[in-house]
C-alpha positions as CSV (number, residue, x, y, z in Angstrom):
1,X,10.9,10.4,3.5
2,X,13.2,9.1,1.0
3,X,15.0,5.5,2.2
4,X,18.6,5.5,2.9
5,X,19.4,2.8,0.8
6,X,17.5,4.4,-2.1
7,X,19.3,7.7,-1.5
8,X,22.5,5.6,-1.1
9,X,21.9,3.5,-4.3
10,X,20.7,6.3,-6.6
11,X,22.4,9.2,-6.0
12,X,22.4,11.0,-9.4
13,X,18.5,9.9,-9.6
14,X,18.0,12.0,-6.4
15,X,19.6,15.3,-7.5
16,X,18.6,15.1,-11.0
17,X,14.5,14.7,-9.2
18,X,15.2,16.9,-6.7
19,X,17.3,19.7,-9.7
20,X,13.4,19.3,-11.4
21,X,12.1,20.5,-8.2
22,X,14.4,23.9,-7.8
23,X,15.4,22.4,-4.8
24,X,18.6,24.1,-3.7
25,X,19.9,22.2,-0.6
26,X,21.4,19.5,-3.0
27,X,24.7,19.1,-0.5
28,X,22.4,17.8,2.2
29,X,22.7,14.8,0.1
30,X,25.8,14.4,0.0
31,X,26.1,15.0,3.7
32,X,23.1,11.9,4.5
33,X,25.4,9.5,2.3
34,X,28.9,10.5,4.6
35,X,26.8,10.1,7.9
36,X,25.1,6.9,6.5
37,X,28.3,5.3,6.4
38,X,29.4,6.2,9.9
39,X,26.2,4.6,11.1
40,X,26.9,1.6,9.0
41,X,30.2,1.3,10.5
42,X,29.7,1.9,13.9
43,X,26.7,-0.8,13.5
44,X,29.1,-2.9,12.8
45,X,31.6,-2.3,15.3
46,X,28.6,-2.8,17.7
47,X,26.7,-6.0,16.1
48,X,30.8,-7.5,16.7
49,X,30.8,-6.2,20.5
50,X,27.3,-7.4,21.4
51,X,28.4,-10.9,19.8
52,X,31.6,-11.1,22.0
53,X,29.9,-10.4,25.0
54,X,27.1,-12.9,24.8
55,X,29.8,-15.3,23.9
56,X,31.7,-13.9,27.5
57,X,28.7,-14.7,28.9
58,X,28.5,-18.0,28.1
59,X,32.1,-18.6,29.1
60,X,31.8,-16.7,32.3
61,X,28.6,-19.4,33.1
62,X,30.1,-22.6,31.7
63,X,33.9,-21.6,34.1
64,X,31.3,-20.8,37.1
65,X,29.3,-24.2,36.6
66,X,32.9,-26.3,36.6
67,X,34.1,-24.4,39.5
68,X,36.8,-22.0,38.0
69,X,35.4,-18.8,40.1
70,X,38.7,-17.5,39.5
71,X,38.9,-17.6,35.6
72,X,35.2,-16.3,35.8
73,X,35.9,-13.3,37.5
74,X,38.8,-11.8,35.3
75,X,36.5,-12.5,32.3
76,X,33.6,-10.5,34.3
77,X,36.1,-7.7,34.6
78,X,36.7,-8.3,30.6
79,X,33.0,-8.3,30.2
80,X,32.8,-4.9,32.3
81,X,35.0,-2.9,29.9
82,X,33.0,-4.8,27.2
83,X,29.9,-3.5,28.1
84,X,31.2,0.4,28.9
85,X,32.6,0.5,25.0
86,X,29.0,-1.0,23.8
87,X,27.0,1.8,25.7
88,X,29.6,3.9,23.9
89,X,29.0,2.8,20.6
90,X,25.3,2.9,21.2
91,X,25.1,6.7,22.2
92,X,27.1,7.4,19.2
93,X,24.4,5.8,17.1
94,X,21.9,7.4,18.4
95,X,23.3,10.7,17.7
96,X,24.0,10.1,14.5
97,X,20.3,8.5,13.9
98,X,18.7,11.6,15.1
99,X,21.0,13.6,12.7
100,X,20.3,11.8,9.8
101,X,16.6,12.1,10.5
102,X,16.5,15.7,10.7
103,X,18.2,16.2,7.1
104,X,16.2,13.5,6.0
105,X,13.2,15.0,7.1
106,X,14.2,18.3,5.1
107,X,14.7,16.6,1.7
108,X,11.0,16.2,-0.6
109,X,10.0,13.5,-2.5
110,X,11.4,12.5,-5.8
111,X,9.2,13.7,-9.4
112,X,7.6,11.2,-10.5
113,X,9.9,10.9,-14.5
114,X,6.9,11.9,-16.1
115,X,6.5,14.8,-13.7
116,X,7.9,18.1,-16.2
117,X,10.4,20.4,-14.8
118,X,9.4,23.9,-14.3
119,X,9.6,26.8,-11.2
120,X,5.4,28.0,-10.8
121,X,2.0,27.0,-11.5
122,X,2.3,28.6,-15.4
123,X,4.7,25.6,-15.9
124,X,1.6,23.2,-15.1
125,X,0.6,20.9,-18.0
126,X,-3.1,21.0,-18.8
127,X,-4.0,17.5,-19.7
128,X,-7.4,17.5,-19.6
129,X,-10.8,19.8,-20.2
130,X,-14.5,19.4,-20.2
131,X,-18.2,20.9,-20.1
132,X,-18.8,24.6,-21.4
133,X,-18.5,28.0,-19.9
134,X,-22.1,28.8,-19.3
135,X,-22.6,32.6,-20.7
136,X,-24.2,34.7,-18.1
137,X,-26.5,37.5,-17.8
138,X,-24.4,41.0,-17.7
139,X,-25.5,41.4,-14.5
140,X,-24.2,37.9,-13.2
141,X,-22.9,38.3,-9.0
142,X,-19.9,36.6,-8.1
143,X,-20.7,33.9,-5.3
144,X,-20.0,36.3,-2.1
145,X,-22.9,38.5,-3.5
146,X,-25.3,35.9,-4.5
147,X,-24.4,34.5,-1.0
148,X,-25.8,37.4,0.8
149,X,-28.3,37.8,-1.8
150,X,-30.0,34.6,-1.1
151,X,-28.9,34.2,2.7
152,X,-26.8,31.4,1.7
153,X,-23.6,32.2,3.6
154,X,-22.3,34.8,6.2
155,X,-19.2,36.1,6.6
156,X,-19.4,38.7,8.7
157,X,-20.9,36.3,11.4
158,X,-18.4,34.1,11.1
159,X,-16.1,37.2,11.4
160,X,-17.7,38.2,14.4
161,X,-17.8,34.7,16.2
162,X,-14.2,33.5,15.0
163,X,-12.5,35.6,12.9
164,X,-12.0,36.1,8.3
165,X,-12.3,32.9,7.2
166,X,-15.1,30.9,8.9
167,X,-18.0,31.6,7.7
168,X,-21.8,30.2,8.3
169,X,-23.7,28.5,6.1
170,X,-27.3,29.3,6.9
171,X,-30.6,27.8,5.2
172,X,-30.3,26.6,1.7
173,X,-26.8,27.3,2.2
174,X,-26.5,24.5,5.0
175,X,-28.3,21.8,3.3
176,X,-26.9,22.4,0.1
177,X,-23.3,21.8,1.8
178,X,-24.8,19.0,3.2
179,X,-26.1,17.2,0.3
180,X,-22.8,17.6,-1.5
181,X,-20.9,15.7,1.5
182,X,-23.9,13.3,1.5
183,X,-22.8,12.9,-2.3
184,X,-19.7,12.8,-2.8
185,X,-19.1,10.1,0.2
186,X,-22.6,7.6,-1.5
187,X,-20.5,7.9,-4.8
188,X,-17.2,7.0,-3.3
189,X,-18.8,4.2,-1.6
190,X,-20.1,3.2,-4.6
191,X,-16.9,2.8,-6.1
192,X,-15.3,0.5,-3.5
193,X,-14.2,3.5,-0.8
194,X,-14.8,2.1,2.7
195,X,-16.3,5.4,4.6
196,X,-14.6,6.0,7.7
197,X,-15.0,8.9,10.6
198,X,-11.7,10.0,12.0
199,X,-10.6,12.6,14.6
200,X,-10.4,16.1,13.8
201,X,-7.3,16.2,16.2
202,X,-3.8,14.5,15.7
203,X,-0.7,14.0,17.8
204,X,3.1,14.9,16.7
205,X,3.9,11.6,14.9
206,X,0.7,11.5,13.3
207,X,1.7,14.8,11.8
208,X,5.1,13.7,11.0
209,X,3.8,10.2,8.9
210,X,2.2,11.9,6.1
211,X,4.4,15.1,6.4
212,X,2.8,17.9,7.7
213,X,5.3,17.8,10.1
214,X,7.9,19.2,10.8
215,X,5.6,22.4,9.6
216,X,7.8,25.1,8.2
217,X,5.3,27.5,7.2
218,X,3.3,27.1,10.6
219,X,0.3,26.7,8.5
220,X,-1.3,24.0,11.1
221,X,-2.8,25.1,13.8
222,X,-1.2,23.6,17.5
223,X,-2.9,23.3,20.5
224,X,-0.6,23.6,23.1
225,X,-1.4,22.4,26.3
226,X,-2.4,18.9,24.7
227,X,0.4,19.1,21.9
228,X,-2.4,18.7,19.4
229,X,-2.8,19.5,15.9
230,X,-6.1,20.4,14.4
231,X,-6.0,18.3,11.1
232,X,-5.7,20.2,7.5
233,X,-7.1,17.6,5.5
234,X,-8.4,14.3,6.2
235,X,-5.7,12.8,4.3
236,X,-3.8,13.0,7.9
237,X,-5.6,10.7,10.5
238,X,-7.1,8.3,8.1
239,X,-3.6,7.4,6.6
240,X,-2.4,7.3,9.9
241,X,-5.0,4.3,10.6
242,X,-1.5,2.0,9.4
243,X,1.1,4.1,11.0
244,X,3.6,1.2,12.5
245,X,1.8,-1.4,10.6
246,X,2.9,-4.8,8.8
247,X,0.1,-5.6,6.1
248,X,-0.3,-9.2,4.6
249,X,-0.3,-8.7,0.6
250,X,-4.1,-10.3,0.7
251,X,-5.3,-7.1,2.7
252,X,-4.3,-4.7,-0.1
253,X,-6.0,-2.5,-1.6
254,X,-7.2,-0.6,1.0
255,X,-9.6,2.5,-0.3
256,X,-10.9,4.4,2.2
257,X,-13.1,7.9,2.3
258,X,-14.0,9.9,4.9
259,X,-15.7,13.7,5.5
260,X,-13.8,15.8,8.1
261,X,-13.7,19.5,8.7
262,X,-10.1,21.1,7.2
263,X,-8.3,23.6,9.2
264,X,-5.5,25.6,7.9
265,X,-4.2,29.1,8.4
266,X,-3.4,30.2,5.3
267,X,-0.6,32.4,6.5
268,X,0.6,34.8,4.1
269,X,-2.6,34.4,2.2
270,X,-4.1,38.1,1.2
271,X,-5.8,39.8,-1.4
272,X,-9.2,39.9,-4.2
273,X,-8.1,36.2,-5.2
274,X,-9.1,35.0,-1.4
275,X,-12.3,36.5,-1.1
276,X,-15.1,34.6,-0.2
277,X,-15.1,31.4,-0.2
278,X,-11.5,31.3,-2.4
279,X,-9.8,30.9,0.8
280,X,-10.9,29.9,4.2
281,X,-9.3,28.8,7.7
282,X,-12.2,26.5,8.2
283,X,-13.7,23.9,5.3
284,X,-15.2,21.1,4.7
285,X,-13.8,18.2,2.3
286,X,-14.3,14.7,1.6
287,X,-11.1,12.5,1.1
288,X,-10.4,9.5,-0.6
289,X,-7.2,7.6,0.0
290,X,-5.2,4.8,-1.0
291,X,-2.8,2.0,0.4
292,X,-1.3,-0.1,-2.8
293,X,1.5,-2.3,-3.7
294,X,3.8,-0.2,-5.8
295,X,3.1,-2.1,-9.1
296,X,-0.6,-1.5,-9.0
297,X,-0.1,2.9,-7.8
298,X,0.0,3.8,-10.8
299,X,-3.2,2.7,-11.9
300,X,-5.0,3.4,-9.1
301,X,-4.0,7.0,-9.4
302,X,-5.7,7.0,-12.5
303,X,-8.6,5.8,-11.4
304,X,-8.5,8.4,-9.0
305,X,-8.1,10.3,-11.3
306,X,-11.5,9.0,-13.7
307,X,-13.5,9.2,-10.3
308,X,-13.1,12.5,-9.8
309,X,-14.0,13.9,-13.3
310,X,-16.9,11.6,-13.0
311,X,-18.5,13.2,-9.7
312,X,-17.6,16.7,-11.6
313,X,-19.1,15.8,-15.2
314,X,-22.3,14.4,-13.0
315,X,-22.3,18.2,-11.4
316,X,-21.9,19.5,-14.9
317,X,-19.1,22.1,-13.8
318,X,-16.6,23.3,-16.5
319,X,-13.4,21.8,-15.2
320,X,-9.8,21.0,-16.2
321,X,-7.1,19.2,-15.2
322,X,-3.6,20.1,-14.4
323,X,-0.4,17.8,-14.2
324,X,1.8,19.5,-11.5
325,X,5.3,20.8,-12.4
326,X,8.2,19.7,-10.2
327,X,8.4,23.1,-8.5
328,X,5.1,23.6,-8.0
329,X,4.5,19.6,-6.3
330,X,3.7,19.2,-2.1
331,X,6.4,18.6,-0.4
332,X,5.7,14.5,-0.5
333,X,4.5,14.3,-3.6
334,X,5.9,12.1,-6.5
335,X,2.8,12.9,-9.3
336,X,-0.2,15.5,-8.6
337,X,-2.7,16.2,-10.5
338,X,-4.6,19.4,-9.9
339,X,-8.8,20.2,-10.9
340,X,-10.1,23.1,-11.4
341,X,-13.3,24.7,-11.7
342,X,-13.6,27.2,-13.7
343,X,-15.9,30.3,-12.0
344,X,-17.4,32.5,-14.7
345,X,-18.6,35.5,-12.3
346,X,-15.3,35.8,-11.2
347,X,-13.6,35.0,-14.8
348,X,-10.9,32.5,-12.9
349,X,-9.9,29.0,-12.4
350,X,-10.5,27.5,-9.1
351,X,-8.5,24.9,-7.7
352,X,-11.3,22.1,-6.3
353,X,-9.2,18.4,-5.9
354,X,-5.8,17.4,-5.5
355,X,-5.0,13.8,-6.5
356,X,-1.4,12.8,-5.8
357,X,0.9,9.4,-5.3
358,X,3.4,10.0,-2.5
359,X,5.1,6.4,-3.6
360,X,7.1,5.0,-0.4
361,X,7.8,8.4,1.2
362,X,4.7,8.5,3.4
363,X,5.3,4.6,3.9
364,X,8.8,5.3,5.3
365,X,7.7,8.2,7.3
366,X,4.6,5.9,9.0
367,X,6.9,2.8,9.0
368,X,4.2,1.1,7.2
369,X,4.9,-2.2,5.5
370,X,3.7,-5.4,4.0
371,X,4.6,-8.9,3.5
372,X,4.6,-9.5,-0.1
373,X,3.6,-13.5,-1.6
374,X,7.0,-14.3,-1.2
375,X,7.4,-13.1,2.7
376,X,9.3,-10.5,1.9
377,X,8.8,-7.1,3.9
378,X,8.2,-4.1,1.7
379,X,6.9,-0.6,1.6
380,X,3.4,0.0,0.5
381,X,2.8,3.1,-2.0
382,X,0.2,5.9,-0.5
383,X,-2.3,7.8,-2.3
384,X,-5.3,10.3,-1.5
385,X,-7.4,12.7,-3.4
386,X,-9.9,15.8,-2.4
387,X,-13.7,14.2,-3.8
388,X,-13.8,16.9,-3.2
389,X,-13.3,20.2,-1.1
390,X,-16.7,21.8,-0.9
391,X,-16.2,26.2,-0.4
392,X,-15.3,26.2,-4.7
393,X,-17.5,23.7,-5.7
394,X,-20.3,26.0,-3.9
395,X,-18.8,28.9,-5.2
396,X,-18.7,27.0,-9.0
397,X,-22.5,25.9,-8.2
398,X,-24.0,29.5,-7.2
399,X,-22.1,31.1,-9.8
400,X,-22.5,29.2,-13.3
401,X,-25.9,28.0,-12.7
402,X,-27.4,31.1,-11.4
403,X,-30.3,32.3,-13.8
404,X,-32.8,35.7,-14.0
405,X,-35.1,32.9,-11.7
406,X,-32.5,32.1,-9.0
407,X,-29.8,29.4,-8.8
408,X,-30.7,25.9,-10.6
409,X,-29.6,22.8,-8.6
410,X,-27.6,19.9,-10.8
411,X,-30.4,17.1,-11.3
412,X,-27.9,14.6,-9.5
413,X,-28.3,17.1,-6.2
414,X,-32.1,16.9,-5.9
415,X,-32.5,14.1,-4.0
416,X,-29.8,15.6,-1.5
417,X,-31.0,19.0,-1.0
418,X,-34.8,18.4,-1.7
419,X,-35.1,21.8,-3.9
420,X,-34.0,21.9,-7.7
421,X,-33.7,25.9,-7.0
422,X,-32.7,28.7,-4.8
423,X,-34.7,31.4,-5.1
């Protein structure tokens, strides 16, 4: 969420981002300025009537104490009518406080200025590439059919248990999904991430601090009776570790990773592109995320960045990397950069890791703060990446490196899964 002051103090910064999204409610701007000002004023008008009636209180006291009970009680009376206009004032600006959340709420993040203008994902810059398309045989399987082929994955189980889109990993399958959280969260350790384990469940304002909620497309799912919210990513809870919290500059950064089941519904999500494992309502994914001062986000994101490709080039997986157009950015993202495996059965690009800066607009949202060297309170910048979401790494894995003998393990794997090949 995008600070008043900030909105207040760079208006034409703030419609020319949000013009480089195709965002189209630009007079909701105008209208949070107008009702800002309201608010400041009637502040003000209350700040002054809270002042005069402590100093009526004082006066009341000191003509009690000397025994002018009769001077007292008219200034009580005073005091009275003092105290009916401040409960005024104060309903008033709570009103207006709730309304300027709720268009606050509905305005995304500011482009980062190096973040390109453009409408859909073919306006994506492609700013990095690496390892080769393999060459399969001619009568190379896409993943769903070397799944079943090997007994690696059911759908139809999951199907019949749940519903499309949670599937069972069975055998090889299992461990090898196993091994891959076992190594992606021993190589984020490695590089500094402290691994935490976080609930799978989150309440309204945890939803609200990193902006899943409100949820316009209803693509959470809600528990109702407990008012509960099964997570999406694990971005969600362990960001929320430092919702309402005042950091000391020495604690930063933090860098934390964690594995957590994802659950999303995907509505509106049909078609070839989603088969398999494309597209699923349950997943698993490791996270990594980041809590920085603002000067030192940047960089980190980039080292987010040279992580990820380095767990990827490890795998040996073709992959690129995409630089996110404004209109195709996350709601609270200021910078995203997309990876991408590519899969060579299906002859397609699959999106694997998302690694974004949100800059203050999580920080605002989660009221988190800290105290720079100087004392002075400010908001910390957020970050988190996918390292990385397992279904299309899988469905990269069984695809490129499947052979006439079976499917070969990466080297780096072995010691994870305890076979080099599934056959």
């Amino acid at each position: 969420m995008l600070a008043l002051q900030y909105i207040r103090e760079n208006k034409s910064s703030v419609l020319e981002g949000l013009e480089k999204r195709g965002f189209k409610s630009v007079e909701l701007i105008d209208q949070i300025i107008d009702l800002d000002e309201r608010r400041r004023s009637i502040q003000t008008k209350l700040d002054s009537r809270l002042s005069d009636s402590n100093q009526i209180a004082k006066e009341i006291g000191n003509l009690f104490k000397s025994g002018e009970t009769e001077k007292a009680n008219v200034l009580k009376e005073t005091s009275i009518q003092a105290k009916e206009l401040t409960t005024q004032l104060q309903e008033q600006l709570k009103k207006i406080s709730s309304e300027l959340l709720e268009l606050r709420t509905q305005i995304p993040n500011i482009p980062d200025k190096s973040v390109q203008a453009g409408n859909t994902e073919e306006d994506n810059e492609e700013v990095f590439r690496a390892g080769e398309i393999p060459r399969l045989d001619s009568n190379a399987l896409c993943h769903w059919d070397l799944a079943s082929k090997y007994d690696l994955i059911d759908f139809e189980l999951g199907n019949k248990i749940t519903g499309a889109g949670f599937p069972v990993y069975k055998g090889k399958g299992a461990r090898l999904q196993r091994g891959l959280i076992n190594f992606f969260l021993d190589r984020n350790t490695a590089a500094g991430y402290k691994e935490v384990q976080v609930p799978h469940l989150v309440n309204e304002d945890s939803g609200f601090g990193t902006g899943q909620l409100p949820d316009k497309e209803g693509q959470m799912y809600h528990i109702q009776n407990d008012n509960l919210y099964l997570i999406p990513t694990a971005e969600v809870p362990i960001t929320n570790l430092y919702r309402n919290s005042l950091l000391n500059v020495s604690e930063l950064p933090i860098a934390l990773t964690g594995y957590t089941p994802c659950y999303r519904r995907e509505a509106g999500s049909y078609g070839a592109h989603v088969r398999g494992l494309n597209r699923l309502h349950q997943f698993d994914k490791v996270e990594i995320v980041r809590i920085e001062e603002p000067q030192n986000a940047m960089n980190a994101l980039d080292s987010m960045v040279d992580h990820v490709k380095s767990i990827l080039n490890d795998l040996g997986l073709p992959y690129r990397v995409l630089k996110l157009c404004g209109g195709d950015l996350g709601f609270t993202s200021a910078l995203t950069y997309d990876f991408e495996v590519f899969s060579t059965a299906q002859k397609r690009w699959l999106e694997i890791s998302s690694v974004s800066t949100f800059n203050s607009f999580q920080a605002e949202r989660l009221q988190l703060r800290y105290k720079d060297k100087e004392g002075k309170k400010q908001s910390v910048h957020t970050l988190n990446g996918s390292s990385l979401a397992l279904p299309r790494v899988i469905a990269g894995l069984i695809e490129n490196f499947q052979t006439v003998q079976g499917i070969k393990i990466p080297e780096v794997l072995v010691p994870y899964t305890g076979f080099d090949l599934i056959n």
